[in-house]
N, C-alpha and C positions, 0 to 999 in steps of 0.2 A: 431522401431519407429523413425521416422524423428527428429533434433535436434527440438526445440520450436522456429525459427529465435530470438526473443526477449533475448534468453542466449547467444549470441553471444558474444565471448571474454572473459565469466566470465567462462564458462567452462575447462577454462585450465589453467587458476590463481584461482582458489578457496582459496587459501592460502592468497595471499595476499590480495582479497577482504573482506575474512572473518578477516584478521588483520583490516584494515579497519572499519569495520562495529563496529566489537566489541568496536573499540578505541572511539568511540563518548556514551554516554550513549541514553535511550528512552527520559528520560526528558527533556534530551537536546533539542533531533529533535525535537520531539512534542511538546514543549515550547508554542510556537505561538496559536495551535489552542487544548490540551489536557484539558480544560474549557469544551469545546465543547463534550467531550466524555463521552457516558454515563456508564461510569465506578465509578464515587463516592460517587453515595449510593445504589449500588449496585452488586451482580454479575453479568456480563455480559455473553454473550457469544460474542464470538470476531472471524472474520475472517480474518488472514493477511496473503495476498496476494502479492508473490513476498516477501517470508519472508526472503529471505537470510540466513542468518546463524541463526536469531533465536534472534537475541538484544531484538525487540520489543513484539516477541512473549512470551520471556522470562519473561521480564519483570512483563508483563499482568498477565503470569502467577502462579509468585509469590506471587503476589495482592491476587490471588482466583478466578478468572477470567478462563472463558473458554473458552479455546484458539486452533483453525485448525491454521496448519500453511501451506501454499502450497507454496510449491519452485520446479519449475520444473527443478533445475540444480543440479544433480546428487551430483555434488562434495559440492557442498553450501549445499544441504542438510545433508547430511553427514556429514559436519564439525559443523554444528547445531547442529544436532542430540549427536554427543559427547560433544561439549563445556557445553549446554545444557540439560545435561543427566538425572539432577536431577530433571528437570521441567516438570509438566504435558503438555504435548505440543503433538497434534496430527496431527503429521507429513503427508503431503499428498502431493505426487505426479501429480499436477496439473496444468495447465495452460489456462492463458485468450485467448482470448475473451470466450470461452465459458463457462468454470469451467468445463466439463462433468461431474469429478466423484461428484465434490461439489452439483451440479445441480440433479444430480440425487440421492443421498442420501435425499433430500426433507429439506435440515437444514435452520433455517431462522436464522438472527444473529442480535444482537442490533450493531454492529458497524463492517465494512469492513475497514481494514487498506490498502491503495495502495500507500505506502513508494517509490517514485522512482520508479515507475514500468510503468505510463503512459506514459513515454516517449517511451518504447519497442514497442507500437503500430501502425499499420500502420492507418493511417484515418478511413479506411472501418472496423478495426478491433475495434478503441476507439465507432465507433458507436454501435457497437456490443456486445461489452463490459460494456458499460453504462448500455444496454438492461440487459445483464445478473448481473451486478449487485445489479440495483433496484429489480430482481427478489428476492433476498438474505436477502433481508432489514425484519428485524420486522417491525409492524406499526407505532414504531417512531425512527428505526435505525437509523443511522449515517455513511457517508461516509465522510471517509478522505483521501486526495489529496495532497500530495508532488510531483512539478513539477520543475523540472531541465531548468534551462536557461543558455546556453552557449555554446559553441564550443564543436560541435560533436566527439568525438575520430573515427579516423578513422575506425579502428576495432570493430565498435559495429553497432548494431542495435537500430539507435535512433535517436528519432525527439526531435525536439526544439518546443512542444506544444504550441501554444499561450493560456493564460488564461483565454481569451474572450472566444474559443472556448468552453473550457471544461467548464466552468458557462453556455455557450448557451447549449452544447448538455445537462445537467445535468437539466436544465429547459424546455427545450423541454421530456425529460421521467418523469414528472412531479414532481421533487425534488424541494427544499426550499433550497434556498442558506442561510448559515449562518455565512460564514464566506470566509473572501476573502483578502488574504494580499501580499505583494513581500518583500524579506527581502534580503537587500546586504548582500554579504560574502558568505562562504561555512563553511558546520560544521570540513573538511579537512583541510582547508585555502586554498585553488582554487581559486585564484584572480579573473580568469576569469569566473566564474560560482557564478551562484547564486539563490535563489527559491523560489518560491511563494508556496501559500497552498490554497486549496478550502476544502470547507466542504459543504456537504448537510444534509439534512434530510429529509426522508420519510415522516413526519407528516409537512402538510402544514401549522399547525398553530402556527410552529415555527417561531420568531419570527428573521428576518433578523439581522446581524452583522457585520458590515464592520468599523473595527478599522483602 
């Protein structure tokens, strides 16, 4: 099977991404928009997408929460899967735009996490992507959107999204924006980077949020 382009660079450092990742907690990242998620009166099921090593899936799934975690880079998953070990967490070897195996298991989910991962997208693939993830949504799921701004590493595969875009195509497959913010800084300390967050939802009659 062909690499996924979108793991480009992280496949041969898995170590130190997975240092990384672990070293910031969920609550950190998710600060801004985890209000938004429907995880607190209830169990959820949850899809994260581009799970890495497992921080956020983990987390979830200590909660009581039920959690797929899809990482398509071999060695990030793996170092999930051990850090990880004791957490219900079902590990799936997948990748966007399409999901295949996700898509065709038939599973709907109240919340898809995409932590850092819409930037691995080429344009034609985020449209594509969008499609297959409103497929995913329960009737009042929730999509959440961590979007990187900054200077590309040479070595990866990765765009510098604009914000506008992903609220236009997230309204054009008919989602409900709920939330929409830019926050300076990096949770690293990357001077130069810095990231906004989109949220949607399936149920139109939720009710917009722009703090």
């Amino acid at each position: 099977m062909s690499p996924v382009p979108g793991t480009r660079g992280y496949a041969q450092r898995p170590e130190k991404f997975a240092k990384d990742y672990e070293s910031v907690s969920f609550e950190k990242v998710h600060k801004p928009v985890i209000r938004h998620y429907p995880i607190h009166d209830k169990l959820a099921s949850i899809l994260d997408i581009g799970a890495g090593t497992g921080r956020d899936a983990a987390a979830l799934a200590r909660a009581g929460h039920f959690v797929d975690a899809v990482e398509p880079t071999a060695g990030m998953r793996e170092n999930g899967q051990q850090l990880h070990a004791n957490e219900q967490i079902n590990w799936i070897d997948d990748n966007l735009p399409h999901l295949h195996k996700i898509t065709a298991s038939h599973k709907k989910y109240d919340l898809l996490l995409l932590t850092a991962v819409w930037m691995h997208l080429t344009p034609a693939e985020r449209e594509t992507a969008m499609t297959t993830c409103k497929s995913l949504l329960l009737p009042q799921g929730v999509i959440s959107l961590s979007l990187r701004h900054g200077p590309v590493p040479p070595d990866r595969h990765m765009f510098d999204v604009p914000d506008e875009e992903v609220i236009a195509l997230g309204k054009a497959h008919g989602l409900q924006l709920l939330h929409h913010s830019v926050h300076k800084g990096d949770t690293l300390g990357r001077n130069d980077i810095h990231w906004s967050y989109v949220v949607f939802s399936a149920d139109a009659s939720s009710q917009p949020n722009h703090p």
